[in-house]
CHARMM-style PDB file with segment names, atoms N, HN, CA, C and O in Angstrom:
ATOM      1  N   UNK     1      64.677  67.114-188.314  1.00  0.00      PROA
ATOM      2  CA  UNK     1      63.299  66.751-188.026  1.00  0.00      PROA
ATOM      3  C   UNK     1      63.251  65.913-186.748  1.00  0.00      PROA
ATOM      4  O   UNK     1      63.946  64.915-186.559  1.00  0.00      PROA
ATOM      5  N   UNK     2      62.329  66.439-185.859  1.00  0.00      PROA
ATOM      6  HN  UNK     2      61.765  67.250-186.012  1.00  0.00      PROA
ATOM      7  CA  UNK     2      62.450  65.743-184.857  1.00  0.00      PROA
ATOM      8  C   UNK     2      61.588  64.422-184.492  1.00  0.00      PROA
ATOM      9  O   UNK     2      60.523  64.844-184.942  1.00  0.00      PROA
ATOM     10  N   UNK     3      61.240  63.019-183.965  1.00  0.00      PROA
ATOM     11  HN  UNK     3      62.105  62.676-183.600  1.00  0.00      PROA
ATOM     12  CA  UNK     3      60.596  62.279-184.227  1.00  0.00      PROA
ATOM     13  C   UNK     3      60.542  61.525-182.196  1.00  0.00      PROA
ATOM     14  O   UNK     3      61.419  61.246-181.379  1.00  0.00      PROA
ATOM     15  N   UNK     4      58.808  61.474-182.185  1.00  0.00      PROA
ATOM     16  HN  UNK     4      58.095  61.701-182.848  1.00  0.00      PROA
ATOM     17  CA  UNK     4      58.457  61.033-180.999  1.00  0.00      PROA
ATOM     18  C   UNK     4      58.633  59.548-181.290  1.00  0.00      PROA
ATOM     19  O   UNK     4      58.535  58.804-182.266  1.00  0.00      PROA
ATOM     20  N   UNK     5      59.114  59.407-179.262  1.00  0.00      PROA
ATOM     21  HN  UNK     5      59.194  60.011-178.469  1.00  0.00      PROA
ATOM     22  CA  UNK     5      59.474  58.033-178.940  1.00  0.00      PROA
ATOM     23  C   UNK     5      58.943  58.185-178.095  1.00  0.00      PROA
ATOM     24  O   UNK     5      58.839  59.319-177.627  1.00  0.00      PROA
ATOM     25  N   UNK     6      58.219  56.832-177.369  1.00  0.00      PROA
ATOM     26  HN  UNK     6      58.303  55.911-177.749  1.00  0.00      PROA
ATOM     27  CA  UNK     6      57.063  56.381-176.402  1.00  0.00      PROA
ATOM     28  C   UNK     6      58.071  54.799-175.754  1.00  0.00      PROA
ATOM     29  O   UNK     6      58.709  53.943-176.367  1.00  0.00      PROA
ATOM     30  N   UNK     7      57.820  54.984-174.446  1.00  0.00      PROA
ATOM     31  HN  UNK     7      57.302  55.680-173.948  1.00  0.00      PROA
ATOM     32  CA  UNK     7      58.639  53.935-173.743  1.00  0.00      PROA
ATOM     33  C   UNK     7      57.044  53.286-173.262  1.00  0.00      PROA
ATOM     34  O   UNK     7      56.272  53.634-172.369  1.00  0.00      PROA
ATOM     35  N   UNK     8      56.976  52.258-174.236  1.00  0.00      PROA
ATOM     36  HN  UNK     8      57.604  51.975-174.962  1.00  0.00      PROA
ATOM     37  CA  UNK     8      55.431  51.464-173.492  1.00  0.00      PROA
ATOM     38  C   UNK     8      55.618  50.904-172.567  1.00  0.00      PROA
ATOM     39  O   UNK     8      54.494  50.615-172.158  1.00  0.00      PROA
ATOM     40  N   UNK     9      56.393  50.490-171.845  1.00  0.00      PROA
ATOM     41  HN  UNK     9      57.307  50.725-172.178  1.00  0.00      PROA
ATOM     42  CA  UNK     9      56.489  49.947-170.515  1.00  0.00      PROA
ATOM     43  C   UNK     9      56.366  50.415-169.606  1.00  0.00      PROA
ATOM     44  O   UNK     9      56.254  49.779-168.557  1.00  0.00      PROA
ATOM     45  N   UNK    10      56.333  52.119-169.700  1.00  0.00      PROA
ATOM     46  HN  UNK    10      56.424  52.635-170.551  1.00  0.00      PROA
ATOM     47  CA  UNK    10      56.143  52.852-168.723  1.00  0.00      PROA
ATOM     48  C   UNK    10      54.512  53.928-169.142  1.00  0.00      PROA
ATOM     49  O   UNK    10      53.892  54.554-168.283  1.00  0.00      PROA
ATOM     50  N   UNK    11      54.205  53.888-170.358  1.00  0.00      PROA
ATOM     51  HN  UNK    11      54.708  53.380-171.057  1.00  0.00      PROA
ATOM     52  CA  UNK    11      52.648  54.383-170.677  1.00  0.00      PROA
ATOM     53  C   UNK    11      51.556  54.067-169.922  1.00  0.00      PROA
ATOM     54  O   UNK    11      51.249  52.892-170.121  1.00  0.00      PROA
ATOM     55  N   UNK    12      50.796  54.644-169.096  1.00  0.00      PROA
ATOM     56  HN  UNK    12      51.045  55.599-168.934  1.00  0.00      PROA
ATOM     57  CA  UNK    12      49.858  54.226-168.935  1.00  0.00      PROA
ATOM     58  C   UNK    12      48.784  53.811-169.231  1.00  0.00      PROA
ATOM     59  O   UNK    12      48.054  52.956-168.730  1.00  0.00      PROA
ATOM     60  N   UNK    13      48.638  54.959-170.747  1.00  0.00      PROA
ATOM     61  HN  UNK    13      49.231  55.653-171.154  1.00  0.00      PROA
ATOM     62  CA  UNK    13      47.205  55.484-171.152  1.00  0.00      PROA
ATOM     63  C   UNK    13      46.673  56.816-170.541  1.00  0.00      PROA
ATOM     64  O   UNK    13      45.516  57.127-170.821  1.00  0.00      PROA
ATOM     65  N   UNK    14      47.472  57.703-169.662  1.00  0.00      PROA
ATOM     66  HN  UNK    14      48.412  57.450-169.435  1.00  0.00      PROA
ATOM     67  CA  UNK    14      46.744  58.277-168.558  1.00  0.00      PROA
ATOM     68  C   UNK    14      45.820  59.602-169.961  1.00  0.00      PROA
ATOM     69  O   UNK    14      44.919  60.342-169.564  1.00  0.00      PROA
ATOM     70  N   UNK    15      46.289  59.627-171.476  1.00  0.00      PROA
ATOM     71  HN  UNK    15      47.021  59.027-171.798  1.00  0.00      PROA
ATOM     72  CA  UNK    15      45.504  60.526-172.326  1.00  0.00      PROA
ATOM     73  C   UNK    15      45.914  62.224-172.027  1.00  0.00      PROA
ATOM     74  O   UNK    15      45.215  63.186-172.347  1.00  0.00      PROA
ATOM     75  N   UNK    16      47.143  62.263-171.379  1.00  0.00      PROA
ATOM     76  HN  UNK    16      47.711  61.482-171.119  1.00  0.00      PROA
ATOM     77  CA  UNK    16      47.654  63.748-171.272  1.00  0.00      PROA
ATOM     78  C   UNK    16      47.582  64.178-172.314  1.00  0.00      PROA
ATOM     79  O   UNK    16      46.820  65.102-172.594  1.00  0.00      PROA
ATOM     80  N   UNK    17      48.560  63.465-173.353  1.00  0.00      PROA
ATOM     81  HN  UNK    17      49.179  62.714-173.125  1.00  0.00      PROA
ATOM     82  CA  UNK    17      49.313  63.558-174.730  1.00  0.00      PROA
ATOM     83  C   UNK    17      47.712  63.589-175.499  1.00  0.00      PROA
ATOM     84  O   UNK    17      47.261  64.717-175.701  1.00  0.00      PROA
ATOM     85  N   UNK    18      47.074  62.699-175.818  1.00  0.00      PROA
ATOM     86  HN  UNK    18      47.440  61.783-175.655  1.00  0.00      PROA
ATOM     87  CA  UNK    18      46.162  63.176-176.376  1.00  0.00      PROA
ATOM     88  C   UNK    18      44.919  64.136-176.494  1.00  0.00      PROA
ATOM     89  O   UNK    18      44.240  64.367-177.495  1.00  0.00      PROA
ATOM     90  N   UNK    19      44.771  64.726-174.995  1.00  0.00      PROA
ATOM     91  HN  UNK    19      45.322  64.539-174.181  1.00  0.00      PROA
ATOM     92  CA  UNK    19      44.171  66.112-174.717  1.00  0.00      PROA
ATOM     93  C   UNK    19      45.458  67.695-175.147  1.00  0.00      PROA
ATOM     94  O   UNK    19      45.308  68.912-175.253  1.00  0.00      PROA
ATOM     95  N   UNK    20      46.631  66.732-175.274  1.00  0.00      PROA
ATOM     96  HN  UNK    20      46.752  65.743-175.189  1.00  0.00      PROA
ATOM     97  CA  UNK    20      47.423  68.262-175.736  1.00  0.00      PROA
ATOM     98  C   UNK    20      47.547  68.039-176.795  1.00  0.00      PROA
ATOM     99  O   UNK    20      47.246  69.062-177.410  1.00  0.00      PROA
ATOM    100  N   UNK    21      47.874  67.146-177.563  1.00  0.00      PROA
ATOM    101  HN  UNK    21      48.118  66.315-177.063  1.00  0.00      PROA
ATOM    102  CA  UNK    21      47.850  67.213-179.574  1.00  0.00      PROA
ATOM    103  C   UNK    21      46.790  65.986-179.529  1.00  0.00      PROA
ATOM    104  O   UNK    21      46.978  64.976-178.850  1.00  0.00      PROA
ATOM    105  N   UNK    22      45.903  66.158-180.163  1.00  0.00      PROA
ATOM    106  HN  UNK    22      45.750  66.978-180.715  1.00  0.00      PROA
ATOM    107  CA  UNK    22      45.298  65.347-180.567  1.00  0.00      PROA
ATOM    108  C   UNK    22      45.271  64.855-181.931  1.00  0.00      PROA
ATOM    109  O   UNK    22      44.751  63.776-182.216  1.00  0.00      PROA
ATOM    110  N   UNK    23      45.988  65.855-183.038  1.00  0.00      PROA
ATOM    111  HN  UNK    23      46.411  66.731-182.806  1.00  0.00      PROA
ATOM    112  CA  UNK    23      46.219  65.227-183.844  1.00  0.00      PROA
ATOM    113  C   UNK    23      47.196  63.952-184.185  1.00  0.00      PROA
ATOM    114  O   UNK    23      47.305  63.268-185.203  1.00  0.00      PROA
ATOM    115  N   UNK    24      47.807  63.917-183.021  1.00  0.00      PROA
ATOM    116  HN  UNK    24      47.719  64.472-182.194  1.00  0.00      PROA
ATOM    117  CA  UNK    24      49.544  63.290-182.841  1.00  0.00      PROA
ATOM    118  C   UNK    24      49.455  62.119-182.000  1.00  0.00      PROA
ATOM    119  O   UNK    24      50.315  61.239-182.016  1.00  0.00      PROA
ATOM    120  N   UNK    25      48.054  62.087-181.000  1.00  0.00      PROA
ATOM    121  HN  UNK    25      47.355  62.802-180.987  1.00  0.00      PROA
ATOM    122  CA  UNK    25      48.570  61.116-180.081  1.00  0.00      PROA
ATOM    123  C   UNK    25      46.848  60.635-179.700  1.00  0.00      PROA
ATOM    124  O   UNK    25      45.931  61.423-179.472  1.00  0.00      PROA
ATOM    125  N   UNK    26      46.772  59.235-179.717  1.00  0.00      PROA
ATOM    126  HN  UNK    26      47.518  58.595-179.903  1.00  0.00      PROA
ATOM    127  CA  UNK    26      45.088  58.829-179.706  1.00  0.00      PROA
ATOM    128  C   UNK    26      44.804  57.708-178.446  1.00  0.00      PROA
ATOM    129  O   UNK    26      45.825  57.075-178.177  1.00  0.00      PROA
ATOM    130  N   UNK    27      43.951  57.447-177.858  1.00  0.00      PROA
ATOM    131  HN  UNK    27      43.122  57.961-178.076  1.00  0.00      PROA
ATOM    132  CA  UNK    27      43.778  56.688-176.808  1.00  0.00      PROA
ATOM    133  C   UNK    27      42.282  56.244-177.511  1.00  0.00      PROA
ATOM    134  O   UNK    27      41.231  56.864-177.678  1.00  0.00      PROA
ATOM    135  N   UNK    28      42.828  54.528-177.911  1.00  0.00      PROA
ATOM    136  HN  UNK    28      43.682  54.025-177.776  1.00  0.00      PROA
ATOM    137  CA  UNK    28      41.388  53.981-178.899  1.00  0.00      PROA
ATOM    138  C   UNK    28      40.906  53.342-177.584  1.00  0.00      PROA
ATOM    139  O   UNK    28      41.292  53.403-176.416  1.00  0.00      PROA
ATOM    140  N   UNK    29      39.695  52.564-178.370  1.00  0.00      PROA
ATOM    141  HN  UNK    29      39.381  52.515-179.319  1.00  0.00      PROA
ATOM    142  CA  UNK    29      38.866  51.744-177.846  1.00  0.00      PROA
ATOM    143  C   UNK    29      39.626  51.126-177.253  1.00  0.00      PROA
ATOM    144  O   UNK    29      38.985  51.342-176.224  1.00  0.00      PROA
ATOM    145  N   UNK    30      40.631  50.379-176.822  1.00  0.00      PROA
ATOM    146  HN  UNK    30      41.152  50.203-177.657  1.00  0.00      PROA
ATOM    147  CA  UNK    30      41.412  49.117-176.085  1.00  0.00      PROA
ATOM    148  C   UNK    30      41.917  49.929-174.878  1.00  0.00      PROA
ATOM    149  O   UNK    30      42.371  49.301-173.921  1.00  0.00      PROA
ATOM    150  N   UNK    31      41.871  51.390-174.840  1.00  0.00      PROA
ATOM    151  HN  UNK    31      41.502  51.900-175.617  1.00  0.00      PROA
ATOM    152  CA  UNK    31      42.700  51.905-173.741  1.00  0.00      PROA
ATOM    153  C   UNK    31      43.754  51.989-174.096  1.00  0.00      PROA
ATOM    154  O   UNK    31      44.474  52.059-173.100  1.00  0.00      PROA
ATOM    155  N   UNK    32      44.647  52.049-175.500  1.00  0.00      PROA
ATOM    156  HN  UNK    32      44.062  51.993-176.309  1.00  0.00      PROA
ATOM    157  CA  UNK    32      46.190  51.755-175.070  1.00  0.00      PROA
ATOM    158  C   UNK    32      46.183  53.235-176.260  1.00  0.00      PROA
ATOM    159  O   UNK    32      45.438  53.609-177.165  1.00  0.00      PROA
ATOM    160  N   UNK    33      47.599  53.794-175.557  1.00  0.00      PROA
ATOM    161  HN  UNK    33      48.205  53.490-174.822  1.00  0.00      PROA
ATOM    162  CA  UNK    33      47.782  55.110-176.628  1.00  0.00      PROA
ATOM    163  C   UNK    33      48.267  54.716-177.863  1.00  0.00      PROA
ATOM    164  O   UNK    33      48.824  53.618-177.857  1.00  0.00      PROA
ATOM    165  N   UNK    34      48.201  55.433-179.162  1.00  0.00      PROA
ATOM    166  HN  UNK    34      47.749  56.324-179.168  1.00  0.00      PROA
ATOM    167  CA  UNK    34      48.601  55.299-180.528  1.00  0.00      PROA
ATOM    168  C   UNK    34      49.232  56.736-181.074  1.00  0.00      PROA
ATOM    169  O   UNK    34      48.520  57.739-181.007  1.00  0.00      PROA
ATOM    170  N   UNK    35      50.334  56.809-181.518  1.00  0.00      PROA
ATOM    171  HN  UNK    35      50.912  55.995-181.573  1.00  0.00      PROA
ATOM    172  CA  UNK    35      50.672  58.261-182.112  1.00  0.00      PROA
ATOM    173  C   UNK    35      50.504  58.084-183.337  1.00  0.00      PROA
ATOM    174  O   UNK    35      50.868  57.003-183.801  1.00  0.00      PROA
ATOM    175  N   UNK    36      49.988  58.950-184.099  1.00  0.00      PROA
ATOM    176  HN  UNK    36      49.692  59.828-183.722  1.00  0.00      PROA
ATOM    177  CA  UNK    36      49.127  59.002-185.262  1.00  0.00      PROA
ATOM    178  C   UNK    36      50.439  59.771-185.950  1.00  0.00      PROA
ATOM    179  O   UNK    36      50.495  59.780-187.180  1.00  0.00      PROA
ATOM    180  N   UNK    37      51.234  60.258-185.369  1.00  0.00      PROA
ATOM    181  HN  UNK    37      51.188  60.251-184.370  1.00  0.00      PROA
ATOM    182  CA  UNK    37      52.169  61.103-186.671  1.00  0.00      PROA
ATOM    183  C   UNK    37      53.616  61.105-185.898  1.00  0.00      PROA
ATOM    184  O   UNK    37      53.847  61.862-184.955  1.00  0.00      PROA
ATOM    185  N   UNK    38      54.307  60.414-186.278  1.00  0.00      PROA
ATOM    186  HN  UNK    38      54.119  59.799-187.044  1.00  0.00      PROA
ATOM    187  CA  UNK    38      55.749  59.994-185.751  1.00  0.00      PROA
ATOM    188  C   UNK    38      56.857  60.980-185.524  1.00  0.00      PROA
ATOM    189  O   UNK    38      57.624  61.141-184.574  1.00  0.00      PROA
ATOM    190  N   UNK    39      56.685  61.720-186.914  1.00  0.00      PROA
ATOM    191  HN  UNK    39      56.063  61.589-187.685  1.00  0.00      PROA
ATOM    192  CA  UNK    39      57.560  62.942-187.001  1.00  0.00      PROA
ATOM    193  C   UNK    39      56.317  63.983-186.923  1.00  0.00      PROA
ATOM    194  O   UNK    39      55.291  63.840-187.588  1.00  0.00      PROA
ATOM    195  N   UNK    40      56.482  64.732-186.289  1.00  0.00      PROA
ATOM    196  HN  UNK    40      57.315  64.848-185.749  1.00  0.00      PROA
ATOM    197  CA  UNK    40      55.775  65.506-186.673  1.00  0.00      PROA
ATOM    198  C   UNK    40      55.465  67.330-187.237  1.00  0.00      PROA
ATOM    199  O   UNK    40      55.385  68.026-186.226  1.00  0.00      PROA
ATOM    200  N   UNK    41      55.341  67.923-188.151  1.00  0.00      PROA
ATOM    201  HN  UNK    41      55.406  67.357-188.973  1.00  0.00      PROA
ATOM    202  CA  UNK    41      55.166  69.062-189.017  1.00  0.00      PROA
ATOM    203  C   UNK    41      55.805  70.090-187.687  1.00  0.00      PROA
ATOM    204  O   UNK    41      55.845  69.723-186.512  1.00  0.00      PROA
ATOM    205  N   UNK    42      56.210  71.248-188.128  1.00  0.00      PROA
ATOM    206  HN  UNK    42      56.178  71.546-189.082  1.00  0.00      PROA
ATOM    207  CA  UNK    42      57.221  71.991-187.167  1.00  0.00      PROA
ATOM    208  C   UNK    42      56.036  73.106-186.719  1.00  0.00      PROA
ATOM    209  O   UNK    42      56.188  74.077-185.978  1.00  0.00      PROA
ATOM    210  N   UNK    43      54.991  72.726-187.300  1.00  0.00      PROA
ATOM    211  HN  UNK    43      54.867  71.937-187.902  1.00  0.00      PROA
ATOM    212  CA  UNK    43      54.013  73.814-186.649  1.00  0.00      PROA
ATOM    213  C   UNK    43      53.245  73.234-185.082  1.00  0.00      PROA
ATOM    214  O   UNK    43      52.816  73.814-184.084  1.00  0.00      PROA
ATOM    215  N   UNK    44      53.347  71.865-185.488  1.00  0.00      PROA
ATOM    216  HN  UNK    44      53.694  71.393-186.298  1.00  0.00      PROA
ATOM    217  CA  UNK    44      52.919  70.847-184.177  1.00  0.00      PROA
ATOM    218  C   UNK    44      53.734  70.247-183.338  1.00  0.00      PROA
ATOM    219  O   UNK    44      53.474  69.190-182.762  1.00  0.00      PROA
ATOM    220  N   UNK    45      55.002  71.042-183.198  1.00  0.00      PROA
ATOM    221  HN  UNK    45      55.213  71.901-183.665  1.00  0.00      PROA
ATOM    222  CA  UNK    45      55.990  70.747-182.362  1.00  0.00      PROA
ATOM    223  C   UNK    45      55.305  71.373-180.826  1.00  0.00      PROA
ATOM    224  O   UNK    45      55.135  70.589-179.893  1.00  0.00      PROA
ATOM    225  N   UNK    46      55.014  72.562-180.719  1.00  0.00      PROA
ATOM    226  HN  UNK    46      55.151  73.199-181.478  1.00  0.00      PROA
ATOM    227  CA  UNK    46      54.839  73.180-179.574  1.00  0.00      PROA
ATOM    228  C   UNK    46      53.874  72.339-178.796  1.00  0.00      PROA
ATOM    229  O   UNK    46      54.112  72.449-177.593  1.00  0.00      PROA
ATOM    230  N   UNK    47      52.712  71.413-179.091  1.00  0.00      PROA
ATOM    231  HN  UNK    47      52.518  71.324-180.068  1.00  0.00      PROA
ATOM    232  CA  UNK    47      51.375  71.110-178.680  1.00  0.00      PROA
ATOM    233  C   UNK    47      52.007  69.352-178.177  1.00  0.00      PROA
ATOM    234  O   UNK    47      51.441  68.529-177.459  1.00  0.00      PROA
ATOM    235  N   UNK    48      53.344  69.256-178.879  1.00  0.00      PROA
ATOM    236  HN  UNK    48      53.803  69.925-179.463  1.00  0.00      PROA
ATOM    237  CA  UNK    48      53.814  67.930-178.603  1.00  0.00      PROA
ATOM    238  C   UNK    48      54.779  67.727-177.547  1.00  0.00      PROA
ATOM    239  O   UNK    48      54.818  67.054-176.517  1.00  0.00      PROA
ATOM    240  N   UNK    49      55.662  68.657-178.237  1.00  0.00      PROA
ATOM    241  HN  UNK    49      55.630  69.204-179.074  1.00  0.00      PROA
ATOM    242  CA  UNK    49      56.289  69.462-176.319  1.00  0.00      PROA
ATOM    243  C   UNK    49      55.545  69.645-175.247  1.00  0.00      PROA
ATOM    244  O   UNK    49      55.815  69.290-174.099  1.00  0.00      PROA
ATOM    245  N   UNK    50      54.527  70.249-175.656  1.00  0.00      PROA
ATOM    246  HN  UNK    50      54.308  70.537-176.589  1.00  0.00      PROA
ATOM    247  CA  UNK    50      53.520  70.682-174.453  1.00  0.00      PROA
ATOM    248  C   UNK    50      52.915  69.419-173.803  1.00  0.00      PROA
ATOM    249  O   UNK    50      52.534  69.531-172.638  1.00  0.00      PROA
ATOM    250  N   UNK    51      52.781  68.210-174.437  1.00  0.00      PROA
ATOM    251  HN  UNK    51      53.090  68.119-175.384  1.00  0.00      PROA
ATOM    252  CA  UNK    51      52.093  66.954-174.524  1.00  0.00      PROA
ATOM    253  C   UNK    51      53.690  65.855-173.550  1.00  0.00      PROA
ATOM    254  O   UNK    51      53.610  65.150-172.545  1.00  0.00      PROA
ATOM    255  N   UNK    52      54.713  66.126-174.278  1.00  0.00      PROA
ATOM    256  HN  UNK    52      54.778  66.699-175.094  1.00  0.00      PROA
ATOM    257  CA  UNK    52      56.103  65.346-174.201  1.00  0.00      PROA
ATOM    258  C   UNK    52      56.270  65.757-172.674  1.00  0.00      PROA
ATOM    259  O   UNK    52      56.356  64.822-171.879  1.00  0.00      PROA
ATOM    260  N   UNK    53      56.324  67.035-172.186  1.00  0.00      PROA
ATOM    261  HN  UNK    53      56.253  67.795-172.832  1.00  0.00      PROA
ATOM    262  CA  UNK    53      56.445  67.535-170.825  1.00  0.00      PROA
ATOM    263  C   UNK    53      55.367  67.354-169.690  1.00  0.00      PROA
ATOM    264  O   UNK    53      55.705  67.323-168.507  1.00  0.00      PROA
ATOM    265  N   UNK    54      53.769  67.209-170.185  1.00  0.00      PROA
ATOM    266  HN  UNK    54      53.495  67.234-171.147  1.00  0.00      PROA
ATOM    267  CA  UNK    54      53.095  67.067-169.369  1.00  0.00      PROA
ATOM    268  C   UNK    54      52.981  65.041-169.132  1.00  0.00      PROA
ATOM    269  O   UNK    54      51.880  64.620-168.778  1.00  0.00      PROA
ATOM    270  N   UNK    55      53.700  64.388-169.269  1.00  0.00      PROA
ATOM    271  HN  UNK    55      54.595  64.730-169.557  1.00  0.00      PROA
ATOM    272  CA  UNK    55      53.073  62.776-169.428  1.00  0.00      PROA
ATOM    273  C   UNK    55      53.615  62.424-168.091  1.00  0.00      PROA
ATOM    274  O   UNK    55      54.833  62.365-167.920  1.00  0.00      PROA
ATOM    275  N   UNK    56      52.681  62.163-167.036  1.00  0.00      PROA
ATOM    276  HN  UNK    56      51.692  62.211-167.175  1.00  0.00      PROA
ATOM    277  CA  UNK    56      52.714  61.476-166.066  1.00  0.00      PROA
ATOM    278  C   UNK    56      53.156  61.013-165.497  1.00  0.00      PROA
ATOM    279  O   UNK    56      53.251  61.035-164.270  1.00  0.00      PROA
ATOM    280  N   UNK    57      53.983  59.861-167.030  1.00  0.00      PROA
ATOM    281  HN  UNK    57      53.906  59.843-168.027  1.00  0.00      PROA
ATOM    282  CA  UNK    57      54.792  58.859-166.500  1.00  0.00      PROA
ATOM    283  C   UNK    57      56.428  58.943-167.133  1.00  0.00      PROA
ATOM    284  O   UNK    57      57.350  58.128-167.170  1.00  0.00      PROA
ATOM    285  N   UNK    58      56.277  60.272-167.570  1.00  0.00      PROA
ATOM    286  HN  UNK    58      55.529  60.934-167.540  1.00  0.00      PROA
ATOM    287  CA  UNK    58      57.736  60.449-168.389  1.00  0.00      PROA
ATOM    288  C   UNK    58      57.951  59.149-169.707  1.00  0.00      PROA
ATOM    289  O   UNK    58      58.949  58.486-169.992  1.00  0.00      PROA
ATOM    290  N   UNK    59      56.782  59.156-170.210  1.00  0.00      PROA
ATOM    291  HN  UNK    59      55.971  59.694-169.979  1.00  0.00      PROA
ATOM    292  CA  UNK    59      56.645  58.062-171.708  1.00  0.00      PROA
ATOM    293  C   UNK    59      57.362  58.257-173.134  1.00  0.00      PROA
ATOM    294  O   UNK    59      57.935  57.583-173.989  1.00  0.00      PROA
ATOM    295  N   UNK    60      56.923  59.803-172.834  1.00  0.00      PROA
ATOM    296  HN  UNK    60      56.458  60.351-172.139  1.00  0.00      PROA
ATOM    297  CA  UNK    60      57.125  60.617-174.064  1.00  0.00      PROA
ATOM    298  C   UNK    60      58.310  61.234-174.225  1.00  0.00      PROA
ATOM    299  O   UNK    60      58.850  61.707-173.225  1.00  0.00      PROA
ATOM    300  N   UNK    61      59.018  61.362-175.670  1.00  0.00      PROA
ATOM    301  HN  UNK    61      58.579  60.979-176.482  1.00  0.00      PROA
ATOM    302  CA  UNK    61      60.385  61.977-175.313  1.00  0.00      PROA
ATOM    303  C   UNK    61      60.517  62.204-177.179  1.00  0.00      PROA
ATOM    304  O   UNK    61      60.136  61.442-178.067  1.00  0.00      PROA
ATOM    305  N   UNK    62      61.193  63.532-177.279  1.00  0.00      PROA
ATOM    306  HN  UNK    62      61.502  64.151-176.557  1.00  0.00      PROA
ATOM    307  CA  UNK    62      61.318  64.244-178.856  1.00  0.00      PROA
ATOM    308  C   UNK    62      62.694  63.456-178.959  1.00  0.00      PROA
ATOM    309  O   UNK    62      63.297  63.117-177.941  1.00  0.00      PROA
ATOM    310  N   UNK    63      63.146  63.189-180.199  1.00  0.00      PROA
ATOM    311  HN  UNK    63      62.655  63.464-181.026  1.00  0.00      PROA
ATOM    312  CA  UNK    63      64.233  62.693-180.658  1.00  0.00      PROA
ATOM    313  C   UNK    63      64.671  63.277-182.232  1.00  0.00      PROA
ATOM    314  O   UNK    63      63.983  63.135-183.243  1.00  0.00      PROA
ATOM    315  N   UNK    64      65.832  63.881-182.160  1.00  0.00      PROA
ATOM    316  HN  UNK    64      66.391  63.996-181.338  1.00  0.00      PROA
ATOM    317  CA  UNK    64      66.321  64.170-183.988  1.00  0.00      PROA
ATOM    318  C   UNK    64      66.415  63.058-184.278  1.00  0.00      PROA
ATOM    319  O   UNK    64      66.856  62.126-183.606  1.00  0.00      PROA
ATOM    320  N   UNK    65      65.873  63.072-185.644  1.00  0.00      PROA
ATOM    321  HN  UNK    65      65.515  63.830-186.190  1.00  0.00      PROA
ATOM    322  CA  UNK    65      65.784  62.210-186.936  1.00  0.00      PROA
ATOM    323  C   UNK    65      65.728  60.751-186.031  1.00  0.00      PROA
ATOM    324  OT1 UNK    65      65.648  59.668-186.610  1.00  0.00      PROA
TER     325      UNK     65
END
């Protein structure tokens, strides 16, 4: 199972990740991103990849277990 890691020091907020899964990744009221599902279901791998590859700032990154 694979499980997202976020380097906040380098996040912007820029909301890539949350226009590509939105179930997985949220930009609240404060501006700051939140991932809503840590591991996430193998059907929502592709939209998180798709999300993990497009981030701006290279934030995002898949990790086993």
């Amino acid at each position: 199972m694979m499980r997202i890691v976020v380097d906040y020091d380098r996040c912007d907020s820029h909301g890539v990740c949350a226009d590509q899964a939105p179930e997985v990744f949220e930009i609240r009221d404060d501006d700051l991103m939140y991932v809503l599902v840590e591991r996430p279901a193998e059907e929502q791998l592709p939209l998180v990849e798709t999300a993990v590859r497009g981030c701006p700032k290279l934030a995002l990154s898949l990790r086993e277990k």
